[in-house]
Structures are given as C-alpha cells and as structure tokens.
The first five atom37 places (N, CA, C, CB, O) and aatype in JSON, in Angstrom:
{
  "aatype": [20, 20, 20, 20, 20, 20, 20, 20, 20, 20, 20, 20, 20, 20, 20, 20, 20, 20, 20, 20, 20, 20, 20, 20, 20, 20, 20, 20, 20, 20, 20, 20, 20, 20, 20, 20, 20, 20, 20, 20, 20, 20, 20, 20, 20, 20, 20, 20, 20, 20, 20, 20, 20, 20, 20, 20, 20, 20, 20, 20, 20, 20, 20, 20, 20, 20, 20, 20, 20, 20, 20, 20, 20, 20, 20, 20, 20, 20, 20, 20, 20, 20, 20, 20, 20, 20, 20, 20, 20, 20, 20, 20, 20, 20, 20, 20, 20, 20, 20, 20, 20, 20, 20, 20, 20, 20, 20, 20, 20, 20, 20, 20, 20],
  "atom_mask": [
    [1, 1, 1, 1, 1],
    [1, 1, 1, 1, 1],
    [1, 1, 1, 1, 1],
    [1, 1, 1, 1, 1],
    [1, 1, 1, 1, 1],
    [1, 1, 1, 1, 1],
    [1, 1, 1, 1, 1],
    [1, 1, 1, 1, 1],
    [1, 1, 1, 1, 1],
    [1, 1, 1, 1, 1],
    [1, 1, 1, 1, 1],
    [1, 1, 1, 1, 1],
    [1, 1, 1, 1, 1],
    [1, 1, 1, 1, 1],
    [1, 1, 1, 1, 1],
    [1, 1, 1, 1, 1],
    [1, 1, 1, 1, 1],
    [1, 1, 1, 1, 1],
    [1, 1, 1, 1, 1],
    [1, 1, 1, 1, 1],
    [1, 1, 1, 1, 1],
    [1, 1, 1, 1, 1],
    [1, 1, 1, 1, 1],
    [1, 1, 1, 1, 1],
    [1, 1, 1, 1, 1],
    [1, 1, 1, 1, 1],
    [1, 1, 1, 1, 1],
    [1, 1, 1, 1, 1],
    [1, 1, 1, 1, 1],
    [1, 1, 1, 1, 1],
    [1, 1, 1, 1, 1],
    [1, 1, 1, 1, 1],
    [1, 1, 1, 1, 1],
    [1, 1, 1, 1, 1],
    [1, 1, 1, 1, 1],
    [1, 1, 1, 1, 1],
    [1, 1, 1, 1, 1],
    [1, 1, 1, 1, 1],
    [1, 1, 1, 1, 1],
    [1, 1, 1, 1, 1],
    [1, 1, 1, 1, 1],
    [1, 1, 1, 1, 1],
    [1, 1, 1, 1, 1],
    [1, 1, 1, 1, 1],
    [1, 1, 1, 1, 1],
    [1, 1, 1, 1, 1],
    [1, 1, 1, 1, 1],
    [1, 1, 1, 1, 1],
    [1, 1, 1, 1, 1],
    [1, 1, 1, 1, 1],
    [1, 1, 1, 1, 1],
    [1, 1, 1, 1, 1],
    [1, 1, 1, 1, 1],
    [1, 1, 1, 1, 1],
    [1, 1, 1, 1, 1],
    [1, 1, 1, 1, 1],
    [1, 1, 1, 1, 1],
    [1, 1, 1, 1, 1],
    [1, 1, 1, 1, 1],
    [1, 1, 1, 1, 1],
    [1, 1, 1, 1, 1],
    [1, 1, 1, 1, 1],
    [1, 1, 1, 1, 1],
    [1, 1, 1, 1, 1],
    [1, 1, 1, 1, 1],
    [1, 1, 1, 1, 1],
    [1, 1, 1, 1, 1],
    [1, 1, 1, 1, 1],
    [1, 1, 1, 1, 1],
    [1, 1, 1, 1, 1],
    [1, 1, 1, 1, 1],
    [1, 1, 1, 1, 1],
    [1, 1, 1, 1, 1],
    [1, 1, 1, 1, 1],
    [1, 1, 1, 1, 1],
    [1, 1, 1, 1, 1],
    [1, 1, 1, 1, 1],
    [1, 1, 1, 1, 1],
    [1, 1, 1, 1, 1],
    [1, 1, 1, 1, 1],
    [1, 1, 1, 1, 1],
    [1, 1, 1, 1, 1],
    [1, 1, 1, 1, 1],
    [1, 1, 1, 1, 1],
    [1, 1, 1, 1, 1],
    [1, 1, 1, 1, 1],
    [1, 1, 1, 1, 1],
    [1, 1, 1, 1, 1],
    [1, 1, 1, 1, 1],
    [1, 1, 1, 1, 1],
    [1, 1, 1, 1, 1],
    [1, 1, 1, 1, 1],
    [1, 1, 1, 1, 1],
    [1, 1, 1, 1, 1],
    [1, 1, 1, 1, 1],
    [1, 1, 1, 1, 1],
    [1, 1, 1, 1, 1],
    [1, 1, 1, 1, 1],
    [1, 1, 1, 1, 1],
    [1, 1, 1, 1, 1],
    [1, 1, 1, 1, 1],
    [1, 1, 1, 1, 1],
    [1, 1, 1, 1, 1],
    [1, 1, 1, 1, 1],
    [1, 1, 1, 1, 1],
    [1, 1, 1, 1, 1],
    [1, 1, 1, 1, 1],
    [1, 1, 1, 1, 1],
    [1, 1, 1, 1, 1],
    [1, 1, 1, 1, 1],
    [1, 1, 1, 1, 1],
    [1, 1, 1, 1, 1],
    [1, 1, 1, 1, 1]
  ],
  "atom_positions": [
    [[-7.83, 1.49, -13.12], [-7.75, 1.63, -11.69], [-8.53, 2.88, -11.3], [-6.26, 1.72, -11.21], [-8.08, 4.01, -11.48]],
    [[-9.45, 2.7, -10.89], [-10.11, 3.66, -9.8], [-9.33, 5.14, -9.23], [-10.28, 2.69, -8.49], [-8.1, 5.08, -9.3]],
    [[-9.85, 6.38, -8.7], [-9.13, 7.0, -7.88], [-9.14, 6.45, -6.39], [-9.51, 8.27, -7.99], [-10.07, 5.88, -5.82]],
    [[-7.85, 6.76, -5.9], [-7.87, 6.45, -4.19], [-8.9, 7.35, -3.73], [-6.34, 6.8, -3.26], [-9.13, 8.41, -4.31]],
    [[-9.64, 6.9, -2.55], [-10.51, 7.36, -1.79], [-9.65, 8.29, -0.74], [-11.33, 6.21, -1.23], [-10.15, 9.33, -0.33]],
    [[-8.64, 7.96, -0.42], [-8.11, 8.08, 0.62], [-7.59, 9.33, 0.86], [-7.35, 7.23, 0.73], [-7.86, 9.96, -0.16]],
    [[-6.92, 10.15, 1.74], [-6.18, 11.75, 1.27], [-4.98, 11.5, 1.09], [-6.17, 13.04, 2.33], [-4.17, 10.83, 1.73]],
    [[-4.91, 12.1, 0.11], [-3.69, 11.97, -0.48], [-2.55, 12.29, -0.04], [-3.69, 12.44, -1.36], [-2.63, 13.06, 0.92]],
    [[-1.29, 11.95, -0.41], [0.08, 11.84, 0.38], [0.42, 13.09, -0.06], [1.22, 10.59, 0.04], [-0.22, 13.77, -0.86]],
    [[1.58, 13.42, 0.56], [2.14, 13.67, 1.61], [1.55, 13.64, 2.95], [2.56, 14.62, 1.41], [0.87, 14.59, 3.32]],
    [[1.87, 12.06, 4.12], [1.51, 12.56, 5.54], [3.09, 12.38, 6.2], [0.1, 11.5, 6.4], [4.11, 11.78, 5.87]],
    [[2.62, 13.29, 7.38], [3.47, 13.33, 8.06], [3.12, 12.85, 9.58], [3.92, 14.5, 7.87], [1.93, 12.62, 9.78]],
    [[4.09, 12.65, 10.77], [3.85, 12.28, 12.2], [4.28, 13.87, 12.34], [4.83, 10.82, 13.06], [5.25, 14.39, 11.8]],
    [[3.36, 14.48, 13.17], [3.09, 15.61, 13.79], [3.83, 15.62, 15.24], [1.6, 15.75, 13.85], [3.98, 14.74, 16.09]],
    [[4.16, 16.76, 15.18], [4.84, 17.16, 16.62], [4.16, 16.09, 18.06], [4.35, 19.09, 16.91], [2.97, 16.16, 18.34]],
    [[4.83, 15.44, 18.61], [4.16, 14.55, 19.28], [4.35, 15.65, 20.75], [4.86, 12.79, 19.2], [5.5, 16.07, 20.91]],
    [[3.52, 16.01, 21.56], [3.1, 17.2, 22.88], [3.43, 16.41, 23.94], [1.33, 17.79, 23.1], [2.61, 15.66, 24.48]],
    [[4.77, 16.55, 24.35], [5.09, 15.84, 25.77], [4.47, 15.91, 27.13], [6.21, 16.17, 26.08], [4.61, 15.26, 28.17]],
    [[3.71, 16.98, 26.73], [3.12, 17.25, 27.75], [1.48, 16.46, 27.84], [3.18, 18.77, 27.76], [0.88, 16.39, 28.91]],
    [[1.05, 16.05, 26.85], [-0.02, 15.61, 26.76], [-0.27, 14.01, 26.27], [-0.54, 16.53, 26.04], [-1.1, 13.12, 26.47]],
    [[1.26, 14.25, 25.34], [1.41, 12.49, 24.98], [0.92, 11.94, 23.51], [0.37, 11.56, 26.11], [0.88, 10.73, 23.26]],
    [[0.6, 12.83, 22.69], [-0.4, 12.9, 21.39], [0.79, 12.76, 20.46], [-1.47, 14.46, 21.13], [1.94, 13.21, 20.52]],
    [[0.25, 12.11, 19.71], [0.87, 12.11, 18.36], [-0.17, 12.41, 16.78], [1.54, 10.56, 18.34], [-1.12, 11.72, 16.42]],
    [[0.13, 13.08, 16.39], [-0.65, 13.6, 14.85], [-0.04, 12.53, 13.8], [-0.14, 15.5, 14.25], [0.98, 11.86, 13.92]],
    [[-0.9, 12.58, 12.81], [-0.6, 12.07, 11.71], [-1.44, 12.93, 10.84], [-0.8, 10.62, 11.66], [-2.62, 12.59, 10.9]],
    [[-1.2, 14.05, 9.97], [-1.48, 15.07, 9.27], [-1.08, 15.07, 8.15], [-1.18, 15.99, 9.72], [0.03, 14.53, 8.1]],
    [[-1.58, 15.55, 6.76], [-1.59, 16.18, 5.84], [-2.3, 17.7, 5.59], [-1.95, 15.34, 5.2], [-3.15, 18.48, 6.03]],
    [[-1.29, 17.49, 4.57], [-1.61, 19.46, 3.88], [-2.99, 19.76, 2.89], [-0.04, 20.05, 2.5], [-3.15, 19.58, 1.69]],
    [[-3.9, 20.3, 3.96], [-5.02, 20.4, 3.87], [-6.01, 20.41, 4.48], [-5.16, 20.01, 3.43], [-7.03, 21.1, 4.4]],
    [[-5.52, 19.1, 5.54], [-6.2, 18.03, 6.64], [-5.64, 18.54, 7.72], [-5.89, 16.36, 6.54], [-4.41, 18.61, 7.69]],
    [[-6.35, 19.05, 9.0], [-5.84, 19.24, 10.17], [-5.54, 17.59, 10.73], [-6.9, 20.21, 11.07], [-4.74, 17.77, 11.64]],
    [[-5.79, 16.19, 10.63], [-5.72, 15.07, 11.58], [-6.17, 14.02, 10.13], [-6.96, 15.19, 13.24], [-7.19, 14.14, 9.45]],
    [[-5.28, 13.2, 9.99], [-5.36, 11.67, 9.44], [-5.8, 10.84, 10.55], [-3.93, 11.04, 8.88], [-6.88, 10.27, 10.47]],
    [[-4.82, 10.69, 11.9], [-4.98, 10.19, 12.67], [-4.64, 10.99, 14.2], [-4.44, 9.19, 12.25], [-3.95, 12.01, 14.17]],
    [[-5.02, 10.63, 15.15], [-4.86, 11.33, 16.32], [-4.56, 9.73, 17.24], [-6.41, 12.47, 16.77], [-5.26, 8.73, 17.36]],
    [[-3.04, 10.11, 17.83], [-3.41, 8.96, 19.06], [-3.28, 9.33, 20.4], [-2.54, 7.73, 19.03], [-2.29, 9.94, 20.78]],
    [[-4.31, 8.97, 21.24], [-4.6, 9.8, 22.65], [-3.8, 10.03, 23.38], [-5.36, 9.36, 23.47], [-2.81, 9.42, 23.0]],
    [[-3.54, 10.66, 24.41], [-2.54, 10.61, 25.68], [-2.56, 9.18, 26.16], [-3.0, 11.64, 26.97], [-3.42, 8.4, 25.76]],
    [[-1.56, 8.81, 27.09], [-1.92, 7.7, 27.61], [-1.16, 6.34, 26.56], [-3.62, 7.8, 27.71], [-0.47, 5.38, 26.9]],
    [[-1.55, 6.67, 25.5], [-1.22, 5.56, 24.34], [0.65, 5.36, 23.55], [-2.43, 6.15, 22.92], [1.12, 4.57, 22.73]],
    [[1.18, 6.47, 24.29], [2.21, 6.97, 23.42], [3.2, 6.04, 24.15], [2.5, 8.7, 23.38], [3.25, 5.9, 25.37]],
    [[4.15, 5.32, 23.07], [5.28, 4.69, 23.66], [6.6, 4.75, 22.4], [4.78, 3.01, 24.16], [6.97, 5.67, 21.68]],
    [[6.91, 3.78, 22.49], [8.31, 3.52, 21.14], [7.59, 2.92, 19.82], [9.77, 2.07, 21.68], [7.76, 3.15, 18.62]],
    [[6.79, 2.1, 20.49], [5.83, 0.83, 19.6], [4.95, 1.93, 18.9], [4.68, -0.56, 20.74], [5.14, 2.18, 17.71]],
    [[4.19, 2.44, 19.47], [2.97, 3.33, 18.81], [3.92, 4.64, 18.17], [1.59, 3.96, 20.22], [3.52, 5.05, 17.08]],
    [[4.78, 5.12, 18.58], [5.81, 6.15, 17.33], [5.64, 5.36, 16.26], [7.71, 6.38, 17.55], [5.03, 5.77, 15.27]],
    [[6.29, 3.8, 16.36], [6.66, 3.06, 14.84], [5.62, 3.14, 14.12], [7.04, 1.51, 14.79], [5.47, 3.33, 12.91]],
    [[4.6, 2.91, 15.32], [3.43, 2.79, 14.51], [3.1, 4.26, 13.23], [2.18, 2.64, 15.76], [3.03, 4.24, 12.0]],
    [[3.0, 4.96, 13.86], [2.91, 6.19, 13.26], [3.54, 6.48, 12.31], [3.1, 7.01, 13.91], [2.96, 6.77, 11.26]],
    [[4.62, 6.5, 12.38], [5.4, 6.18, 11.32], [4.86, 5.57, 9.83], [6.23, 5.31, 11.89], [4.68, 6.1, 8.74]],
    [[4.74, 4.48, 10.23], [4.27, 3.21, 9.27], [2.67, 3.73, 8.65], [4.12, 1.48, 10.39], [2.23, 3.74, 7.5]],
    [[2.23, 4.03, 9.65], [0.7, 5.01, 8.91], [0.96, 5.57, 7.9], [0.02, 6.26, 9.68], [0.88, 5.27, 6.71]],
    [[1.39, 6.71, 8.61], [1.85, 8.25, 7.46], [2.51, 8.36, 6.39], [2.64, 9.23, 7.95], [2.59, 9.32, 5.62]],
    [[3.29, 6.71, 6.3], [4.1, 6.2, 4.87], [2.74, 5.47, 4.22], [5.71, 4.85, 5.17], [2.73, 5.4, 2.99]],
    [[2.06, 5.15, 4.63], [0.77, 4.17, 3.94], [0.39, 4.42, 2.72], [-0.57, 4.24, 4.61], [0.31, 3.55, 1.85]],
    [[0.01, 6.15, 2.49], [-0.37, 6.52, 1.02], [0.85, 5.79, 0.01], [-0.4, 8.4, 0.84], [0.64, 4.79, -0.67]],
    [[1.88, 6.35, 0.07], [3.13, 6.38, -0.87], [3.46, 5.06, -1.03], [4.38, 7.17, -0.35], [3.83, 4.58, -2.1]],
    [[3.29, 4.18, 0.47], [3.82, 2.43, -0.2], [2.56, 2.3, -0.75], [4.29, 0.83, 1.04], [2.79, 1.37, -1.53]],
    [[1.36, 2.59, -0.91], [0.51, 2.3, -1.8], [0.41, 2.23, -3.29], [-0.14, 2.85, -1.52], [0.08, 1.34, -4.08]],
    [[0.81, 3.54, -3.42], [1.19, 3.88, -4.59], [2.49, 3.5, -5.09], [1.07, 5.06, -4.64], [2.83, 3.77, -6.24]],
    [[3.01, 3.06, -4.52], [4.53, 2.53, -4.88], [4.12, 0.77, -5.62], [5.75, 2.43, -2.98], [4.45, 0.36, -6.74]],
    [[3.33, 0.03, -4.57], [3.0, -1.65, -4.62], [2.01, -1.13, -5.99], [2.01, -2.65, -2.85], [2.42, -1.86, -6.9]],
    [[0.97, -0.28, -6.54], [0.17, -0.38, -7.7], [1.28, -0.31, -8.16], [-0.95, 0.48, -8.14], [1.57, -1.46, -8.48]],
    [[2.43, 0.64, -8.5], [3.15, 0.75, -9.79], [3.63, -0.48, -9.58], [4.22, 1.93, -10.09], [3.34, -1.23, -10.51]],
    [[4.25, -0.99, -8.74], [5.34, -2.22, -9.13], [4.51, -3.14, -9.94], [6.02, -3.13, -7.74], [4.87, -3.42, -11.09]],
    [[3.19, -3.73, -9.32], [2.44, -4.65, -9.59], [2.11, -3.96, -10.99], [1.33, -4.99, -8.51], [3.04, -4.34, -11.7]],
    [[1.43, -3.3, -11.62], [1.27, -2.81, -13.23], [2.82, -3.42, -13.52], [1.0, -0.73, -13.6], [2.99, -4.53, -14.04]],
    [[3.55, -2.84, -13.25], [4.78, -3.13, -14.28], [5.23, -4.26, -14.01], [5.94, -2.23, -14.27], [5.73, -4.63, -15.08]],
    [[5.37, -4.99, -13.31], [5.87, -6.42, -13.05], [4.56, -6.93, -14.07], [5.93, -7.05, -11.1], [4.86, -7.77, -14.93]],
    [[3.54, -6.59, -14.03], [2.03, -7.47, -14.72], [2.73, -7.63, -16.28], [0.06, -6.22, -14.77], [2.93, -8.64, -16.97]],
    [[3.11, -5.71, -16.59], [3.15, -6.05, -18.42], [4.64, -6.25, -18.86], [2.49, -4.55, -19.52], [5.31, -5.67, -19.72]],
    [[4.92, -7.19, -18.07], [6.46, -7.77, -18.4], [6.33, -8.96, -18.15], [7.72, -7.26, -17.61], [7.43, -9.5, -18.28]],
    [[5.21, -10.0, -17.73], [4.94, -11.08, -17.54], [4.55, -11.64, -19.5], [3.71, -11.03, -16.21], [3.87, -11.13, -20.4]],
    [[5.58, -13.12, -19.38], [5.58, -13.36, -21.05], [4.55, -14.56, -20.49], [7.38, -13.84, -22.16], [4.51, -15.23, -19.45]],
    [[3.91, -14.52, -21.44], [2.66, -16.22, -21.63], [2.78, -16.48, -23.15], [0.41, -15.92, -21.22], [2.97, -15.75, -24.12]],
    [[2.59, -17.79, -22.99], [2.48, -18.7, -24.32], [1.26, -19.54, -24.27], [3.75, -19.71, -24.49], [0.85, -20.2, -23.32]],
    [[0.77, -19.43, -25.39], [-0.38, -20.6, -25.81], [-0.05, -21.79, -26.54], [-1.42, -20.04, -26.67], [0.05, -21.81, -27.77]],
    [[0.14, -22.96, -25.63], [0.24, -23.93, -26.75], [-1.05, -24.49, -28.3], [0.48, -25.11, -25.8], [-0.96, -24.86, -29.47]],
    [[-1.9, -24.29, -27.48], [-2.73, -24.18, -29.01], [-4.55, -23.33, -28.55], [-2.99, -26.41, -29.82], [-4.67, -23.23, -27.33]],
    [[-5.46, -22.94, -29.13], [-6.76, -22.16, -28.5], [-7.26, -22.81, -27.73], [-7.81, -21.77, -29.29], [-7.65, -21.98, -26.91]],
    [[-7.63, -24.01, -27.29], [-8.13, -24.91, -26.39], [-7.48, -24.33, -24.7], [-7.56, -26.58, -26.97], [-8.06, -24.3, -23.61]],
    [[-6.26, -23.97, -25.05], [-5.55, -24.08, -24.06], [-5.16, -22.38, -23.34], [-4.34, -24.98, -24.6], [-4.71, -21.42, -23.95]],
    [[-5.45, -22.44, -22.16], [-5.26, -21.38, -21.63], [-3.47, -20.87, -21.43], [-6.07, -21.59, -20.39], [-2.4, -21.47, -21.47]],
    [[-3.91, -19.31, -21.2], [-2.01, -18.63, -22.04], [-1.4, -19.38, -20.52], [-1.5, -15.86, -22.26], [-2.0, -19.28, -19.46]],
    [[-0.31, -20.01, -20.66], [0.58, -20.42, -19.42], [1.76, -19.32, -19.5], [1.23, -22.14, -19.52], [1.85, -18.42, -20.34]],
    [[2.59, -19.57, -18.49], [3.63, -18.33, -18.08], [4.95, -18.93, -19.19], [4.17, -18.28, -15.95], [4.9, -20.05, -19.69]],
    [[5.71, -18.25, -19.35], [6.66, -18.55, -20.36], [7.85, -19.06, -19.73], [6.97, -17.38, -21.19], [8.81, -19.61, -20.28]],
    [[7.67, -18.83, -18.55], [9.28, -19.22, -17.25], [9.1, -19.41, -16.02], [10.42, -18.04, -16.96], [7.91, -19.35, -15.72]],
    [[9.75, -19.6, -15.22], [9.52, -20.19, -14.08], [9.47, -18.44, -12.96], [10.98, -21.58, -13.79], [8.87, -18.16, -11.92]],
    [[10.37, -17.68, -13.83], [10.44, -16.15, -13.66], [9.01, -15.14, -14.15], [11.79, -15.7, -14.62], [8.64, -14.17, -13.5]],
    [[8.47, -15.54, -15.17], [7.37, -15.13, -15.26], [5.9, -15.92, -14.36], [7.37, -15.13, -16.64], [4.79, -15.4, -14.26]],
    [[6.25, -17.08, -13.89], [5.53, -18.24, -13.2], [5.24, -17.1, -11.57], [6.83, -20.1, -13.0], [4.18, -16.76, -11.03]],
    [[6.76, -16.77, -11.2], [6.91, -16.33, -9.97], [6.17, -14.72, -9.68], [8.47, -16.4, -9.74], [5.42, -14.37, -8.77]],
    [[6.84, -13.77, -11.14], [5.98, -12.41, -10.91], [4.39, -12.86, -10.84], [6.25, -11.21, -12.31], [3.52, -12.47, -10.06]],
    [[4.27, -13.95, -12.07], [2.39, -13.94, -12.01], [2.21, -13.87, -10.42], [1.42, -15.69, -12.76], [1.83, -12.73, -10.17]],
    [[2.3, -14.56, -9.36], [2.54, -14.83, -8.36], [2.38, -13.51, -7.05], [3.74, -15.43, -8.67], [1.6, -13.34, -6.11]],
    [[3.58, -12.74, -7.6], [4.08, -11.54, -6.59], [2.62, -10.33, -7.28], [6.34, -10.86, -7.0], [2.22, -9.38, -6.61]],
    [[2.12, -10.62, -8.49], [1.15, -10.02, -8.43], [0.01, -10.28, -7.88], [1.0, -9.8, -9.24], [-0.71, -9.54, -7.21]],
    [[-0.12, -11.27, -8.15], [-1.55, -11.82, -7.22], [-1.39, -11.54, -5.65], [-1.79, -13.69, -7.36], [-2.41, -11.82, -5.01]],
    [[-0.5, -11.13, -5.02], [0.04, -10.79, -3.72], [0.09, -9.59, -3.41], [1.16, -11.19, -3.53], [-0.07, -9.18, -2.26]],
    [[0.41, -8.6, -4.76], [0.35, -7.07, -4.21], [-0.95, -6.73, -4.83], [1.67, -5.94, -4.7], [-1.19, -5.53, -4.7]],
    [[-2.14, -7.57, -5.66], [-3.23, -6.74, -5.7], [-4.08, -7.51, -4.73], [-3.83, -6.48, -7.16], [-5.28, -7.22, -4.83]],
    [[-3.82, -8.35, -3.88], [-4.34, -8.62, -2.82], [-4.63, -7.86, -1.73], [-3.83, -9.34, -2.54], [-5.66, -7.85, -1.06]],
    [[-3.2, -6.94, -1.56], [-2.64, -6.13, -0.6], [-3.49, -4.86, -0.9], [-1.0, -5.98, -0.71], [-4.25, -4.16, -0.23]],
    [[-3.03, -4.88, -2.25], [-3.47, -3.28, -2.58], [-5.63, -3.32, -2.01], [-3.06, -2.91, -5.08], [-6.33, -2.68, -1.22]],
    [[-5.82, -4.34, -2.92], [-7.71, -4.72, -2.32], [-7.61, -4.38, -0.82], [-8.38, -6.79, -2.43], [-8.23, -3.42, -0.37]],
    [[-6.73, -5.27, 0.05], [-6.98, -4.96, 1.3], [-6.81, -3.37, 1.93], [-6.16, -5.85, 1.93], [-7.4, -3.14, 2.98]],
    [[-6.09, -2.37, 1.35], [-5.78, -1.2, 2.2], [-6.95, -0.72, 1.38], [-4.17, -0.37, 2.24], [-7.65, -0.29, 2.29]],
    [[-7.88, -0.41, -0.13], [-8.35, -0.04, -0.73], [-9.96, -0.24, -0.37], [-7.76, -0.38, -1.68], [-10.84, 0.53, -0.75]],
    [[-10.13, -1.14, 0.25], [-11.79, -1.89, 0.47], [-11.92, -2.58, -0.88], [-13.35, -0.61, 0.73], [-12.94, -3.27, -0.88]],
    [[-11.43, -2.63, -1.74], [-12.05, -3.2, -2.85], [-11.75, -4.86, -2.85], [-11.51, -2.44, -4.18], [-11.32, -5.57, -1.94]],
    [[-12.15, -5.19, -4.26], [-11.59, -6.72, -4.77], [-10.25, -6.96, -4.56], [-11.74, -7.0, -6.28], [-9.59, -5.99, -4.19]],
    [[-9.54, -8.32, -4.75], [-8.37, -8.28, -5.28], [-8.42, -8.57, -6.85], [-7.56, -9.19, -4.53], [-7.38, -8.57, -7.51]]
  ]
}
C-alpha cells in the first residue's frame, strides 16, 4: 500500500464564527483542510463537517479492516486447473466486503480498486 497523499489525521471542525458563519476543518500543521463560507452554515453542513474531519481515520480504519478481513479469508483448490474458491459461504461473504472497502478506499484515494 502506497503512502496517503492526503494530511494526515488528526482533523478537527474549528471554532465555527457566529458572526461570520465559517466553519474550519483544520489540522496540526495546516492552518485550513477545508473552509466553508458564510452564508453556507446550517445543521446539515455542521454534519457535514463533521463527517470530513473524521475522513482521514475512517480511512485508515476501512484499510485495516479490509487487510485483516483479506488474510483470514480460507480458499481451497480443488485441483491446478482450477482457480482457489472460498472455503465457506463466510469466507464467500468477507471476499465480498473486501472488494467493497477497496473500492471505497480507491474512491477517497484517486487510485484503482
């Protein structure tokens, strides 16, 4: 796996300026991840913010699961001709939930899945 491009976590939602209506999304280092304008600020766009500034960490959370759900997946070969199949209907399903979080992970990453 690659390094993230991205800045790295810890972010936080920044003092939102009642007077102006702004909300930050900052890290330590970074004066602004994200800035959202006056004008824009409601309940919906807080959540939103929210959900940003967690983005690094569920990132890094969905690679680990997906690695470890991957090398706990059992396959069997019925003979060399034949490609490894899943060993259970439980290993059938993680193959599955992986192909779903490195989908995810490609999509926040720019890369492949």
């Amino acid at each position: 796996m690659s390094a993230n491009k991205h800045t790295p976590a810890p972010w936080s939602v920044g003092a939102t300026d009642p007077d102006t209506a702004e909300i930050e999304i900052v890290s330590e280092g970074r004066p602004y991840i994200c800035l959202v304008l006056p004008g824009a600020v409601d309940g919906r766009t807080e959540a939103n913010a929210r959900l940003i500034a967690a983005a690094p960490e569920l990132l890094d959370f969905i690679q680990h699961a997906a690695d470890q759900l991957e090398s706990g997946i059992q396959e069997y070969t019925g003979s060399p001709e034949e490609p490894p199949q899943p060993a259970s209907k439980w290993d059938y399903d993680a193959g599955q939930l992986v192909g779903e979080l490195r989908r995810l992970i490609a999509k926040a990453t720019g890369g492949a899945a």
